[in-house]
Legacy VTK file of the C-alpha trace (Angstrom):
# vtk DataFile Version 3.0
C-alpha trace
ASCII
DATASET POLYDATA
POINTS 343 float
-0.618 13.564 9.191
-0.898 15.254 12.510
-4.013 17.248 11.062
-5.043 13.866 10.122
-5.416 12.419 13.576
-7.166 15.458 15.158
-9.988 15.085 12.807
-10.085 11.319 13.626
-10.707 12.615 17.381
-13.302 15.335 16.048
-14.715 12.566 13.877
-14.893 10.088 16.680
-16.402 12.603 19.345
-18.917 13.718 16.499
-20.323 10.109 15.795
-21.088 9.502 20.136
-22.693 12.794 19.616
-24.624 12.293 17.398
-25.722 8.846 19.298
-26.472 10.338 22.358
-22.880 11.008 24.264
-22.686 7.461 24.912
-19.386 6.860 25.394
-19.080 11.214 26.775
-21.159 9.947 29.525
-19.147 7.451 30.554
-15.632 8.719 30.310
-17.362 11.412 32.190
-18.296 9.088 35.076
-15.208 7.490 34.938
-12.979 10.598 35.113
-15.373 11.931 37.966
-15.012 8.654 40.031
-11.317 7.849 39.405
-10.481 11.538 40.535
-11.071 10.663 44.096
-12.276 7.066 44.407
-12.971 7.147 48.228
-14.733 10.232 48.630
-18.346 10.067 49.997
-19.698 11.154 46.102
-17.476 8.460 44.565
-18.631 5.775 47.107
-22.216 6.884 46.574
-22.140 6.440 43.138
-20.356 3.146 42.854
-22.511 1.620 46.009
-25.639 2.586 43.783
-24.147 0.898 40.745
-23.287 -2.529 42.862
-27.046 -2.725 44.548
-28.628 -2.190 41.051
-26.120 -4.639 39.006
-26.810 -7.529 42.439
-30.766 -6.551 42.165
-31.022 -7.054 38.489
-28.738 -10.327 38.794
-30.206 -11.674 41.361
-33.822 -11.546 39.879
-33.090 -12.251 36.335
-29.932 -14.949 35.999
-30.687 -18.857 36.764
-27.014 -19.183 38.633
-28.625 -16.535 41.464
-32.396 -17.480 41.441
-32.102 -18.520 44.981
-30.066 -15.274 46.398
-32.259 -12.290 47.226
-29.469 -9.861 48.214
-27.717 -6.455 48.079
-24.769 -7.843 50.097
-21.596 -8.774 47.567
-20.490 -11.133 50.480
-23.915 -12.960 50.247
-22.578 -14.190 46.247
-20.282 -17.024 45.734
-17.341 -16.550 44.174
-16.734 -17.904 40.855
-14.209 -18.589 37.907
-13.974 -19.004 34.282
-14.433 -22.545 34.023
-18.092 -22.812 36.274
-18.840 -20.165 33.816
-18.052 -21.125 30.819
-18.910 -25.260 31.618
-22.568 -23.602 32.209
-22.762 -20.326 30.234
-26.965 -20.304 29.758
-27.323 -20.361 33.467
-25.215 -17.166 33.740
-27.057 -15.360 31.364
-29.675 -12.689 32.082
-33.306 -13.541 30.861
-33.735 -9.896 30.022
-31.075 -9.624 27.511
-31.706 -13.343 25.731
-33.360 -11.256 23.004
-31.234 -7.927 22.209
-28.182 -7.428 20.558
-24.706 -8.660 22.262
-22.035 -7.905 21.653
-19.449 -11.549 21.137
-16.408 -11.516 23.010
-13.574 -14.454 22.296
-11.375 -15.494 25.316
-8.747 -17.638 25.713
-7.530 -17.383 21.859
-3.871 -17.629 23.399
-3.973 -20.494 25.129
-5.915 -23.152 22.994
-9.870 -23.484 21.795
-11.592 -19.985 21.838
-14.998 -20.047 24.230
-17.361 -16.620 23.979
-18.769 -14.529 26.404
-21.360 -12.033 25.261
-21.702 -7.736 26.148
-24.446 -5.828 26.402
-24.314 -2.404 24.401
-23.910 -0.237 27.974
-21.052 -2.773 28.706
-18.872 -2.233 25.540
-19.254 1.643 25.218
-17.910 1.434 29.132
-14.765 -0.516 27.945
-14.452 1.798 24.969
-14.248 4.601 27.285
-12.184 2.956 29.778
-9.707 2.457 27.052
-9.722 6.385 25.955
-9.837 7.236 29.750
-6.383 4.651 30.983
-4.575 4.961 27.574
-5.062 8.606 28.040
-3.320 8.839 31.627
-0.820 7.048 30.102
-0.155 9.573 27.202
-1.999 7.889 24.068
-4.033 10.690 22.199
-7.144 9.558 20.351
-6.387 9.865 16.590
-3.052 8.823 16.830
-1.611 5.741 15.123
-1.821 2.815 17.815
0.600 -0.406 16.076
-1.465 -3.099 17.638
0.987 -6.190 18.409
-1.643 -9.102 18.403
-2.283 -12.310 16.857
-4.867 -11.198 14.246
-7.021 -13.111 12.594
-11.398 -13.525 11.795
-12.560 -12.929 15.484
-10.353 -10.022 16.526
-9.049 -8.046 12.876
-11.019 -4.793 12.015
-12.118 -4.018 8.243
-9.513 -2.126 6.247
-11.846 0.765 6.525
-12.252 0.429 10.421
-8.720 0.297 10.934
-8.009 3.182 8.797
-10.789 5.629 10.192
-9.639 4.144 13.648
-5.584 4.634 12.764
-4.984 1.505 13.992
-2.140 -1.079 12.274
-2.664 -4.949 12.911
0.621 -6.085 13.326
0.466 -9.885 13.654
3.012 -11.584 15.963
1.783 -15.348 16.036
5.465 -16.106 14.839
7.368 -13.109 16.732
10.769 -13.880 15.004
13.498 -11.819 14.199
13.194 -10.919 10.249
9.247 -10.112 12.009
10.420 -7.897 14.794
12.758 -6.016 11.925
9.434 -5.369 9.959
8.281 -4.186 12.717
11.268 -1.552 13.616
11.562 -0.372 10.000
7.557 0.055 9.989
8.019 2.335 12.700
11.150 4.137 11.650
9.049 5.336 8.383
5.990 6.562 10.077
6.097 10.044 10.761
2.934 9.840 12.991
2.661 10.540 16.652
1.712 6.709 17.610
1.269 4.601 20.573
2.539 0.415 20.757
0.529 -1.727 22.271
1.754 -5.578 22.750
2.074 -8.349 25.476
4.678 -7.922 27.704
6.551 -11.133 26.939
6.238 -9.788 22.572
7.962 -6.504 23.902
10.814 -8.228 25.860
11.398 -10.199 22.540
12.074 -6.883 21.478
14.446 -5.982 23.824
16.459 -8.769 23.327
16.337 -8.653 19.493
17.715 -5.092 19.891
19.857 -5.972 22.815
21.759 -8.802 20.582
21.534 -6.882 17.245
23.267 -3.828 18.856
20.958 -1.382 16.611
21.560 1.947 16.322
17.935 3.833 15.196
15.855 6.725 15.461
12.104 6.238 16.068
10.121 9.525 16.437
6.988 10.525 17.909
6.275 7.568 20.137
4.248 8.800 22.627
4.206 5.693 24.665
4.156 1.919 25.032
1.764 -0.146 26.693
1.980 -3.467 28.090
-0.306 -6.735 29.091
-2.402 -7.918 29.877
-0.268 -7.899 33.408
2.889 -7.243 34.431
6.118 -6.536 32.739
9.739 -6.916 34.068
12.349 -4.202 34.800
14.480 -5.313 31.777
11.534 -5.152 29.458
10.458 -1.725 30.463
14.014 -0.285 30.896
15.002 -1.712 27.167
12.254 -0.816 25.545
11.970 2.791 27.209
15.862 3.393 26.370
15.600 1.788 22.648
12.467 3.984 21.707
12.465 7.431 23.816
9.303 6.808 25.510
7.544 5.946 28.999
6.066 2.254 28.918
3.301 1.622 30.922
1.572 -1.986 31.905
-2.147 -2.568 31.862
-3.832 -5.007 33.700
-6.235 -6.652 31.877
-8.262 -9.808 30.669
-10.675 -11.039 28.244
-13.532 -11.486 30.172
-13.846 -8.019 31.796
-11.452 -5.432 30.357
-9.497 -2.646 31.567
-9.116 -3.555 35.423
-6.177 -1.681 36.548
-3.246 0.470 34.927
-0.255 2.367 35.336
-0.100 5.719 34.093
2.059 9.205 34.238
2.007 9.467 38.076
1.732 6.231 39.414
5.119 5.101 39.215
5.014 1.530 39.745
1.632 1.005 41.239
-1.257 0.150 39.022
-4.262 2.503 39.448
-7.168 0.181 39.855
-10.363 0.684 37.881
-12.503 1.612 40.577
-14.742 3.657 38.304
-16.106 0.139 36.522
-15.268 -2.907 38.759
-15.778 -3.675 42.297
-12.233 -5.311 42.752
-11.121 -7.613 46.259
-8.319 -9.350 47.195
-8.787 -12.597 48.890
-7.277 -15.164 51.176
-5.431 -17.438 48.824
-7.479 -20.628 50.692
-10.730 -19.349 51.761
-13.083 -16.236 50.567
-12.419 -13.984 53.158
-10.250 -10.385 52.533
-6.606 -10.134 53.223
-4.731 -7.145 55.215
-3.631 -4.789 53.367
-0.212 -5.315 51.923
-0.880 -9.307 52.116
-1.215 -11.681 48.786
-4.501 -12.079 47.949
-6.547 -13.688 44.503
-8.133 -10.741 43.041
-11.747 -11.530 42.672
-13.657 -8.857 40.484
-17.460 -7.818 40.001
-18.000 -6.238 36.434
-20.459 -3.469 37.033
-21.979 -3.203 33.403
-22.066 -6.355 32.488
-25.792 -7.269 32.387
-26.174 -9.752 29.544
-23.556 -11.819 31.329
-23.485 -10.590 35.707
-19.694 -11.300 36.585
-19.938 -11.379 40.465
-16.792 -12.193 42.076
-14.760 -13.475 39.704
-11.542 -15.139 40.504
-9.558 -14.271 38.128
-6.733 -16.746 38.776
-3.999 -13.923 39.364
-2.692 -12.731 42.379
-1.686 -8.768 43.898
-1.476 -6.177 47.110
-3.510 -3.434 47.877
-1.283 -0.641 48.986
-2.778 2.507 49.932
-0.489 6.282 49.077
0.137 9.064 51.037
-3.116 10.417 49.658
-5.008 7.718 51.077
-6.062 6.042 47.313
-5.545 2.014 47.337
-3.555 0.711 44.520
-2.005 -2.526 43.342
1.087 -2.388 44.732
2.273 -5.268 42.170
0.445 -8.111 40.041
2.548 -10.680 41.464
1.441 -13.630 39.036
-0.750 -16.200 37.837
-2.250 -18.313 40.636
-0.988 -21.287 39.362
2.254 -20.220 38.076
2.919 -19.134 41.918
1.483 -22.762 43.097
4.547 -24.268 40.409
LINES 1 344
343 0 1 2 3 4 5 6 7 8 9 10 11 12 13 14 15 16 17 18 19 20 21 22 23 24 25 26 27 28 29 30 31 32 33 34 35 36 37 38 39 40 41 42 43 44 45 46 47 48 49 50 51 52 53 54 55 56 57 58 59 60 61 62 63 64 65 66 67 68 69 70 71 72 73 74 75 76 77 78 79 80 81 82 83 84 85 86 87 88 89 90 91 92 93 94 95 96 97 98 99 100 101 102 103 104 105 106 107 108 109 110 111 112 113 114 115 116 117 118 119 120 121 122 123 124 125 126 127 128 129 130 131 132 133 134 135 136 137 138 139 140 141 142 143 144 145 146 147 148 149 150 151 152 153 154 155 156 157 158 159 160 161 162 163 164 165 166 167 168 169 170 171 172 173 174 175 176 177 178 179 180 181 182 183 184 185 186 187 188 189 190 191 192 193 194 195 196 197 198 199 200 201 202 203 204 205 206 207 208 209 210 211 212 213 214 215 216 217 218 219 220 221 222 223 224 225 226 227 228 229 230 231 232 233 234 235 236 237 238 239 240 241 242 243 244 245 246 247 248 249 250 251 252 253 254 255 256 257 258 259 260 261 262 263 264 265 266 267 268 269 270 271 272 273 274 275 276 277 278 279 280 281 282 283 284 285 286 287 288 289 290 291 292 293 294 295 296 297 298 299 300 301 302 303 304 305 306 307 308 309 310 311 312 313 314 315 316 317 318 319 320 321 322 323 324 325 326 327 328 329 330 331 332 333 334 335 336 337 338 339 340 341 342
């Protein structure tokens, strides 16, 4: 099995090269950015991808036909419904002819609306993906049980989820014979394999175990991942004790992707994606930036999104910057949803 997995990675690695390094590139540029966001080379780098993502938005997107600006500050900030109430006026006219890429969001919480990627866009996420899961001890190849609610728009082919190692585990009804199914799935597979699930699926877990009083041995579970935010002390503590392995949150949405994460040594703070978004935290009443350890909105600019420009998008949850001994500027904690907060 184990041989199994590292020719998945070979096999994987193989295919971008043949295509060109694609996604290489970018884990590359990730890696080199995310080593040492702040230095001069970092800053460089990520100033030239913000002029040329405003430039290219600003000349080519209806929403922005009136801006003529490099300056971020210069762009209003918007949210998912002025978006998606006027999607055509957010898209570029260079990209209404090439092939996108259809993204579903908001599946969870009622009718699904679509936002579109260009090809650059989704072999960043892909790498992001390698490049976060990575730091927080998934191994490409290994089996990844992917707690979701499956269905047409989101489930791979039988053949994509095999080559990929990747089991669809549906948890639309997350009930207790389910969450058995799930344990004695896990118990048989001899893999090395990561979970990945929402945080409030997980803590169902917990409590399942907690009030079943299970005694089990799961083996080679390199780690558990969270999200798409936050997850609670008891959750990670349970979950960590019931399955001999680390559990790490993501911070994450539809819309954008992998936007911050906690990995081996972060501790509690989420490492931001620096590498791929230009992230602020704002006053919670008007667009200006908060101090530093103050709540602000986080309002994100996707930097490869060209088919779709997200400039400063509220993203309706709330954090703190705080910045480490080495000087890098984390989320201290993803306090909540905006309006969860406002209840």
């Amino acid at each position: 099995m184990v041989l199994g997995n590292v020719f998945r990675r070979i096999g994987f690695w193989s295919t971008d090269y043949i295509k060109g390094k694609q996604v290489r590139k970018h884990y590359q540029d990730i890696s080199s950015i995310m080593e040492n966001p702040f230095s001069s080379e970092s800053i460089k780098r990520r100033d030239h991808l913000l002029t040329r993502l405003l430039l290219h938005t600003a000349g080519t997107v209806p929403f922005y036909s009136q801006l003529n600006s490099t300056r971020l500050d210069n762009f209003p900030v918007v949210n998912k419904t002025m978006v998606l109430k006027d999607l055509d006026q957010f898209k570029s006219s260079k990209y209404l002819n090439r092939e996108l890429y259809k993204v579903t969001i908001g599946r969870s919480t009622g009718t699904p609306f679509y936002l579109y990627y260009n090809r650059n866009k989704r072999k960043r996420n892909t790498a992001d993906v390698l490049y976060f899961f990575g730091k927080a001890g998934y191994k490409l190849g290994d089996k990844l049980y992917d707690l979701e609610v499956w269905g047409e728009h989101n489930k791979k082919s039988k053949i994509k989820a095999w080559m990929q190692n990747v089991v669809h585990f549906d948890i639309s009804k997350i009930t207790d014979t389910r969450i058995n199914t799930l344990i004695q799935l896990l118990k048989k597979d001899k893999q090395y394999k990561t979970i990945l699930g929402f945080s409030s699926t997980l803590e169902s877990i917990g409590q399942y175990l907690d009030k079943t009083d299970q005694k089990f041995k799961v083996k080679n579970i390199r780690t558990i991942i969270a999200g798409p935010d936050c997850i609670n002390s008891y959750t990670k503590n349970t979950m960590s004790t019931y399955f001999n392995a680390p559990v790490f949150a993501k911070y994450s949405n539809e819309e954008l992707g992998i936007l911050a994460h906690q990995a081996v040594d972060s501790g509690e703070n989420f490492n931001i994606n620096w590498a791929s978004y230009f992230i602020e935290l704002l006053d919670l009443e008007k667009d200006e930036p908060v101090k530093q350890g103050e709540l602000g909105r986080i309002v994100v600019t996707d930097l490869f999104n060209y088919a779709i420009p997200i400039i400063r998008y509220d993203t309706g949850d709330i954090a703190r910057f705080s910045k480490t001994d080495d000087n890098l500027i984390h989320f201290e904690h993803i306090e909540s949803r905006m309006m969860d907060l406002m209840h």
